[in-house]
C-alpha positions in Angstrom: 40.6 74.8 167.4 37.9 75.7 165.3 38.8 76.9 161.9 36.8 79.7 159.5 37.9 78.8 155.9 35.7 82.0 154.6 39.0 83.9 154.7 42.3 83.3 153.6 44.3 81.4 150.7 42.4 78.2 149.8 45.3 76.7 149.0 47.0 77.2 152.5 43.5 76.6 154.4 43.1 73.3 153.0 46.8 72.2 152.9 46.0 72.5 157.0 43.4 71.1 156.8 44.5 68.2 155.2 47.3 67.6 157.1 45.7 66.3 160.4 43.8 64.2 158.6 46.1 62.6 156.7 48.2 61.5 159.7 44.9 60.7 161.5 44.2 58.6 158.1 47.5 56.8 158.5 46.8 56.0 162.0 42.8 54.7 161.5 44.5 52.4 158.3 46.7 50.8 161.3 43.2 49.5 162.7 42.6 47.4 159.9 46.5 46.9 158.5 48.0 45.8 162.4 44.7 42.9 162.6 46.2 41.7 159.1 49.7 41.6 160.0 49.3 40.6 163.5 47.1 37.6 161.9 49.0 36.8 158.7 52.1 36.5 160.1 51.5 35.0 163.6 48.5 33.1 162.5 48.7 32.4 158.9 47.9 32.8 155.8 44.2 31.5 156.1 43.5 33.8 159.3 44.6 36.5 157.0 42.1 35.8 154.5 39.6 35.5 157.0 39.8 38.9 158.4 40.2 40.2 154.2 37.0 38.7 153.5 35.6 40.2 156.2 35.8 43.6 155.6 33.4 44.0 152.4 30.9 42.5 154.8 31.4 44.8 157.2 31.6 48.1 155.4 28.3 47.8 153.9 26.3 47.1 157.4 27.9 50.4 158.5 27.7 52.4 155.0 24.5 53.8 156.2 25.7 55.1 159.1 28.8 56.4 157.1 26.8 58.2 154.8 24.8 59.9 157.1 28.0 61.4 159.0 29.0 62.7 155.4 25.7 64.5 155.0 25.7 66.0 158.8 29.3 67.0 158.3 27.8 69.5 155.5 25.0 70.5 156.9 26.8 71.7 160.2 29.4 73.1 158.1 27.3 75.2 155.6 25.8 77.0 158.7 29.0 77.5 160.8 30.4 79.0 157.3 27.2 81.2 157.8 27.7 82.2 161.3 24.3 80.7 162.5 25.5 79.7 165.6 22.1 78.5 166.5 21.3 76.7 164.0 25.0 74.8 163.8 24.0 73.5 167.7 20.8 72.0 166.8 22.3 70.2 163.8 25.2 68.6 165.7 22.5 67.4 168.1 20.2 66.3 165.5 23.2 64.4 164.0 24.5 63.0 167.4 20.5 61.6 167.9 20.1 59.9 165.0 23.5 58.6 163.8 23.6 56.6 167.3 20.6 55.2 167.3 20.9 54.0 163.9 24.6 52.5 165.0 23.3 50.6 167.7 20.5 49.2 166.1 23.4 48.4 162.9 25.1 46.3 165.8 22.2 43.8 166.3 21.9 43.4 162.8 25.4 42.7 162.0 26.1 40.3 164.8 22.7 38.2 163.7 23.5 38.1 159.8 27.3 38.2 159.6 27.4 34.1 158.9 24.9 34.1 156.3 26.3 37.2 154.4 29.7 35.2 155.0 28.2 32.0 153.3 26.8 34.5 151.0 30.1 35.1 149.3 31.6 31.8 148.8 33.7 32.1 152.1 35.6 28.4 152.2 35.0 26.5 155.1 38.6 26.8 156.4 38.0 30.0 156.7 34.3 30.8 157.5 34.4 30.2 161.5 37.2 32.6 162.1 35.5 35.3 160.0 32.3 35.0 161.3 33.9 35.1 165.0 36.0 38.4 163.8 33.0 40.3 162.3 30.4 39.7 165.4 33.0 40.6 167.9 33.3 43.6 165.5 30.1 44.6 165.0 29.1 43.9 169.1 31.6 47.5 169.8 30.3 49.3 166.6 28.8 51.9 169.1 32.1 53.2 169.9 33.7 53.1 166.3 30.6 55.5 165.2 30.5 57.6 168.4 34.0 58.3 167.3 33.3 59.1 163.8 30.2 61.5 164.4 31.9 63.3 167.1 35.2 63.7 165.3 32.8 64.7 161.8 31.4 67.2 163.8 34.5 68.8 165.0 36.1 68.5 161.1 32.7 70.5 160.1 33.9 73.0 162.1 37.3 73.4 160.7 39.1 71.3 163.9 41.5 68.5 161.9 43.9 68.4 164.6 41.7 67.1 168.0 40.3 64.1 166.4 44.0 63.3 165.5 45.3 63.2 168.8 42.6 60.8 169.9 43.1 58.5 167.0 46.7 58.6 167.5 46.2 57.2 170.9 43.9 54.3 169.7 45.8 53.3 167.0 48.7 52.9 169.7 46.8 51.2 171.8 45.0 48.7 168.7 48.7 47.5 168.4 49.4 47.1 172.0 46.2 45.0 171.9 47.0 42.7 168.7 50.3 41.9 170.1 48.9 41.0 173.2 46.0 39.3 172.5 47.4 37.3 169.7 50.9 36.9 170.7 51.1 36.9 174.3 47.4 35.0 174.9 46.8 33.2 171.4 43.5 34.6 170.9 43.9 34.3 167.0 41.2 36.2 165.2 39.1 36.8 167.7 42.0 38.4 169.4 42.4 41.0 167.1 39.1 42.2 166.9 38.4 42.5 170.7 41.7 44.6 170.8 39.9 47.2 168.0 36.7 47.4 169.9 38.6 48.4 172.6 40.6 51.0 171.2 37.5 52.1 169.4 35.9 52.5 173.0 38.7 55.0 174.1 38.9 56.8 171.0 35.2 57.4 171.6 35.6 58.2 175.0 38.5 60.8 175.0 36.6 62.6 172.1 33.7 63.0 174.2 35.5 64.5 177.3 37.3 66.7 175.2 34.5 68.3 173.4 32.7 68.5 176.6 34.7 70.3 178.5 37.2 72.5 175.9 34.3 73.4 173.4 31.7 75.7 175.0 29.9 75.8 171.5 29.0 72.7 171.7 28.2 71.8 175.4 24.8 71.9 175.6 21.9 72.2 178.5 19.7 69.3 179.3 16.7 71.5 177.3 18.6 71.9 174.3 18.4 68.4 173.8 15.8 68.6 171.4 15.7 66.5 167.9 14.9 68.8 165.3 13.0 67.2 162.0 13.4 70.0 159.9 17.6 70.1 160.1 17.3 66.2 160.3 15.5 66.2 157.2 18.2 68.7 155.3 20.6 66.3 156.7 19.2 62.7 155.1 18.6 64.8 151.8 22.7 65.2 151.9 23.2 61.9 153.6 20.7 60.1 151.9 22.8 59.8 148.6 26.3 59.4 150.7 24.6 56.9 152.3 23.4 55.0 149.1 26.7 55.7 147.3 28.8 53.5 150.5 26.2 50.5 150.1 26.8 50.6 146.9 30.4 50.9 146.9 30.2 47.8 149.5 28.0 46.0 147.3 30.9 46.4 144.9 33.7 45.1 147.2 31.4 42.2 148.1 30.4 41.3 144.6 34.3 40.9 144.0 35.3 39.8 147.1 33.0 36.8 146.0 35.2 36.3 142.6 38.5 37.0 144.7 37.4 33.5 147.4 36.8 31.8 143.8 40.2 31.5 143.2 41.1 30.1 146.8 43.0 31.1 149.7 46.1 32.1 148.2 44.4 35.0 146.2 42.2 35.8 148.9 45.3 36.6 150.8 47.3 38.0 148.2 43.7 40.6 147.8 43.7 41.3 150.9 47.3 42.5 151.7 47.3 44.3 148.9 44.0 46.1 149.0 45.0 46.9 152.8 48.2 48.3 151.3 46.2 50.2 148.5 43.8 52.0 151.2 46.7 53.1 153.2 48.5 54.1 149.6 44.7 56.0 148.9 44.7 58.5 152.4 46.4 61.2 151.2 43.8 61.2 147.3 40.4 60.7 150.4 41.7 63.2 152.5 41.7 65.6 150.4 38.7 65.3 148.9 37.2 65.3 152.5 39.2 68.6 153.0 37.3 70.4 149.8 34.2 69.0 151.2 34.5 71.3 154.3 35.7 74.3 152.9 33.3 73.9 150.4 30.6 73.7 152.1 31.9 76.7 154.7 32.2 78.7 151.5 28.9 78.1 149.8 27.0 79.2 153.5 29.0 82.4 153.1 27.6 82.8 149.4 31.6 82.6 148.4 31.2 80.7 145.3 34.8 82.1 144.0 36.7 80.6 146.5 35.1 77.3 146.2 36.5 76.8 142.3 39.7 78.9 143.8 39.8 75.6 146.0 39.4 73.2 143.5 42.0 74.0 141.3 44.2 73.9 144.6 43.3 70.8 145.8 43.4 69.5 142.2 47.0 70.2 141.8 48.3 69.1 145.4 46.5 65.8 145.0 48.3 65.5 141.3 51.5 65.8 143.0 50.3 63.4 146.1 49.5 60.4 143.4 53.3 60.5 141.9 54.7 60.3 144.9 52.4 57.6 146.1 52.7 55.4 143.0 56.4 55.9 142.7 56.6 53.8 146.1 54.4 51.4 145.3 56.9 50.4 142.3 59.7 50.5 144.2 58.6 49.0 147.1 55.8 47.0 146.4 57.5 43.7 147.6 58.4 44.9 151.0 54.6 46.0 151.6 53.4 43.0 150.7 55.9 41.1 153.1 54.7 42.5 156.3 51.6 40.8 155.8 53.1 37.3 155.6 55.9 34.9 157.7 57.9 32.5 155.8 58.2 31.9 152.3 55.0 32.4 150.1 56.1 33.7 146.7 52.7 33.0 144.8 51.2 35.6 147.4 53.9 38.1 147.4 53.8 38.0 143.3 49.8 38.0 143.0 49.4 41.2 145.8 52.6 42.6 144.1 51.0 42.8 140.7 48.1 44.5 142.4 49.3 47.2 143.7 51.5 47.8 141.0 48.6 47.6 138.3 45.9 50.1 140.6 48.7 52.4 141.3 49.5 54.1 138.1 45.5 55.7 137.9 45.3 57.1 141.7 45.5 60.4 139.5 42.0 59.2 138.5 40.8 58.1 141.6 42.2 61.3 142.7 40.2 63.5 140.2 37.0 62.2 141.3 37.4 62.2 145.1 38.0 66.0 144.5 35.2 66.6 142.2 33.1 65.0 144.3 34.3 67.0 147.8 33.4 69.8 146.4 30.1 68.7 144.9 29.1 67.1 148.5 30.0 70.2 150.3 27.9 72.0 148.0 24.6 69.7 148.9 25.3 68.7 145.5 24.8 65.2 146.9 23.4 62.4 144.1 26.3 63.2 141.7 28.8 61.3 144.1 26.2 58.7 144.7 26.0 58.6 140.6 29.8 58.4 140.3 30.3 55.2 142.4 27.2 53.8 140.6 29.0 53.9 137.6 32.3 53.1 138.6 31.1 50.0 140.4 29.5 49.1 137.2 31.9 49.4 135.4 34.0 47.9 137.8 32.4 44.2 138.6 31.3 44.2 135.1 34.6 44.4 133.8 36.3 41.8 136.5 33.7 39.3 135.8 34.3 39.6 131.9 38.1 39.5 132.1 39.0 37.0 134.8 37.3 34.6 132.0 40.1 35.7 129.6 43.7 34.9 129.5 44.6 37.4 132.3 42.2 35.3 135.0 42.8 36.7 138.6 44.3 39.6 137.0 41.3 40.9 135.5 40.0 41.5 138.8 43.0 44.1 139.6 42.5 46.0 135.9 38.9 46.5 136.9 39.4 48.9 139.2 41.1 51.5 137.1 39.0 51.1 134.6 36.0 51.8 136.3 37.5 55.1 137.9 38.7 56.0 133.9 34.5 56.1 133.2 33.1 57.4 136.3 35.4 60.4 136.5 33.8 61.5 133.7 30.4 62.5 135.8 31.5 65.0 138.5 33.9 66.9 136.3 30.7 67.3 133.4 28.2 68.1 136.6 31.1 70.5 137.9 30.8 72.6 134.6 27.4 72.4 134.8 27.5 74.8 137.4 23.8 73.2 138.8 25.8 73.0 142.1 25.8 76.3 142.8 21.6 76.2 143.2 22.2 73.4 146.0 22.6 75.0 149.2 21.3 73.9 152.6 21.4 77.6 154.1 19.6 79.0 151.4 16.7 76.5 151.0 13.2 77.8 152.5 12.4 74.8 154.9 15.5 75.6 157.0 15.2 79.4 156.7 12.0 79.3 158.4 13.5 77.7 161.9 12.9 79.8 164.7 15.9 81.3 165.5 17.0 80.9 169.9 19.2 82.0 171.4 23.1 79.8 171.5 22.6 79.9 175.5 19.2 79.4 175.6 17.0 76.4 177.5 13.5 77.3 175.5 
């Protein structure tokens, strides 16, 4: 169901919104937490850390892509908040066009470097054939993984949470399925576990498609409305552009200490990697949010409604306050059990080392929390390089910081204290652009070079 945010109590509207997505978040973090359990504990430590260092690897071949379904996502909602139904088709074609054709050329790419950028980051030998196996298999299915995301974006744009949920939910269901079988039941090992994701990813994909072809008549088109439009493209890489910069970056980041974290061997690789798995699942609630402001931001600012957008961000502010005790308060009391379904058998130095991780990050998702919300609303506003600027300086801050104080007293552990404090410095550049108030002058709607679009008709074949 497609939502109008333009009306009603923010608080309410984005509470809904959020919702969905947060389940949908728990279920998507199963992708990447059910290959690290299947593989740490039937496996073993090492394929665990194979599929940990991995992932930094992988997240900044498809940041690009990433970014660019952030800054379609606003562009698509800023005109369905203005009730240009015209316009709001040719964007979600436009976006469909390119975001595709830049996944599948990201596929090639990935599946051709993935060793080198593996080698790249001081990957052990023990550990470099089975992550090199996991990230091409990964990377040769991308296709589906991102014709899920910009189909479900583009349903989220228009204030529909709830349909992409129902498809994840299935995927996620049948990822586990998968794991077990391929792993357990064939001993496929790594490899196993990342041909059971591509295939979910392929169904996800699928059953998103179907649905919005035949329930959404907004957005089935005729074979002449298939037309890439530069102009809206262009609107969309100005938003995208700087979401897409800020996700290399931030996966410049991970990889920069990933390659610190495989310095201090397999154990702490591990240990890293079931805990940061642990701390993106504890993060869904803070990210969804954010991405929830986003939308009805950027619904709000198309319907010149700049009231309800700070109305929203005091909302959202004090719902992901409340989120971020609750969150941290399990982490302390049941840090050690997280950590434990990653591993089989005894392995206290792992348990205590991820342990100490999640207990140390935890205590500032409050900050972590502040900026995603910040930032939602700065995004949704085409406010777009201040979020890019954040995560430059957090990531600064960040590897900066790790690669001073592991050379200390605290070694590994200065790795874990990096994180918070490059959140405690970078927050401090949305909330001062925020009060600014130069986000207010950013709108897509309201800029000449889209105004001037021909306006047809939402049935027509030109």
């Amino acid at each position: 169901m497609l939502r109008d945010m333009t009306q009603g109590s923010p608080a309410k509207l984005i509470w809904a919104f959020s919702v969905p997505m947060f389940i949908g978040g728990i279920f998507q973090q199963l992708y990447n937490m059910v290959d690290a359990i299947v593989v740490g504990r039937y496996v073993g430590p090492n394929a665990l850390a194979a599929v940990g260092t991995s992932f930094p690897v992988m997240f900044f071949l498809f940041s690009l892509v990433l970014g660019m379904t952030m800054g379609s996502g606003v562009v698509i909602s800023q005109f369905f908040g203005a009730k240009d139904l015209v316009k709001t088709r040719r964007a979600v074609v436009t976006a469909l066009a390119f975001q595709l054709v830049l996944a599948a050329g990201l596929g090639v790419v990935g599946v051709v470097f993935s060793r080198p950028l593996l080698v790249l980051l001081n990957t052990p030998d023990v550990i470099l054939g089975d992550a090199t196996a996991y990230m091409q298999i990964f990377f040769s299915g991308i296709l589906f993984m991102f014709a899920y995301y910009a189909l479900a974006g583009i349903l989220r744009s228009l204030g529909d949470s709830k349909t992409p949920l129902y498809f994840l939910i299935v995927s996620s269901l049948l990822n586990v399925v998968l794991n077990i079988s391929f792993v357990v039941g064939l001993d496929m090992g790594v490899r196993g576990v990342a041909w059971a994701t591509v295939i979910a990813q392929g169904v996800s994909s699928a059953l998103t498609f179907a649905y919005i072809y035949l329930k959404v008549p907004l957005l089935r088109f005729k074979r002449a409305e298939l037309v890439f439009d530069r102009d809206i493209f262009w609107a969309m890489v100005r938003i995208g552009a700087p979401s897409s910069l800020q996700q290399a970056l931030a996966s410049i980041g991970m990889m920069a200490v990933q390659a610190l974290v495989n310095s201090f061997g397999p154990i702490t690789m591990a240990a890293y990697t079931a805990a940061s798995r642990m701390d993106s699942f504890a993060m869904i609630p803070i990210m969804n949010f954010g991405m929830a402001v986003s939308t009805f931001t950027g619904q709000n600012i198309g319907a010149n409604r700049l009231d309800r957008v700070t109305e929203g961000l005091k909302a959202t502010l004090m719902m992901v306050v409340a989120a971020c005790l609750i969150v941290s308060l399990l982490v302390f009391t049941a840090g050690g059990y997280m950590i434990g379904l990653f591993l089989a058998g005894n392995h206290p130095d792992i348990m205590a080392q991820g342990v100490d991780y999640m207990q140390t990050v935890s205590i500032f998702y409050a900050v972590f929390g502040a900026i995603m919300v910040f930032n939602g609303v700065l995004r949704g506003a085409g406010d777009a390089w201040v979020p890019t600027m954040t995560t430059v300086t957090s990531l600064a801050v960040r590897v900066g910081s790790a690669y001073l104080l592991v050379n200390t007293a605290m070694t590994y552990r200065g790795i874990w204290w990096s994180i918070p404090i490059g959140w405690s410095v970078a927050v401090l550049v949305p909330i001062y652009r925020y009060f600014s108030g130069v986000w207010k002058t950013k709108a897509v709607v309201r800029q000449s070079i889209l105004v001037q679009i021909e306006p047809v008709a939402a049935g027509s074949t030109e």
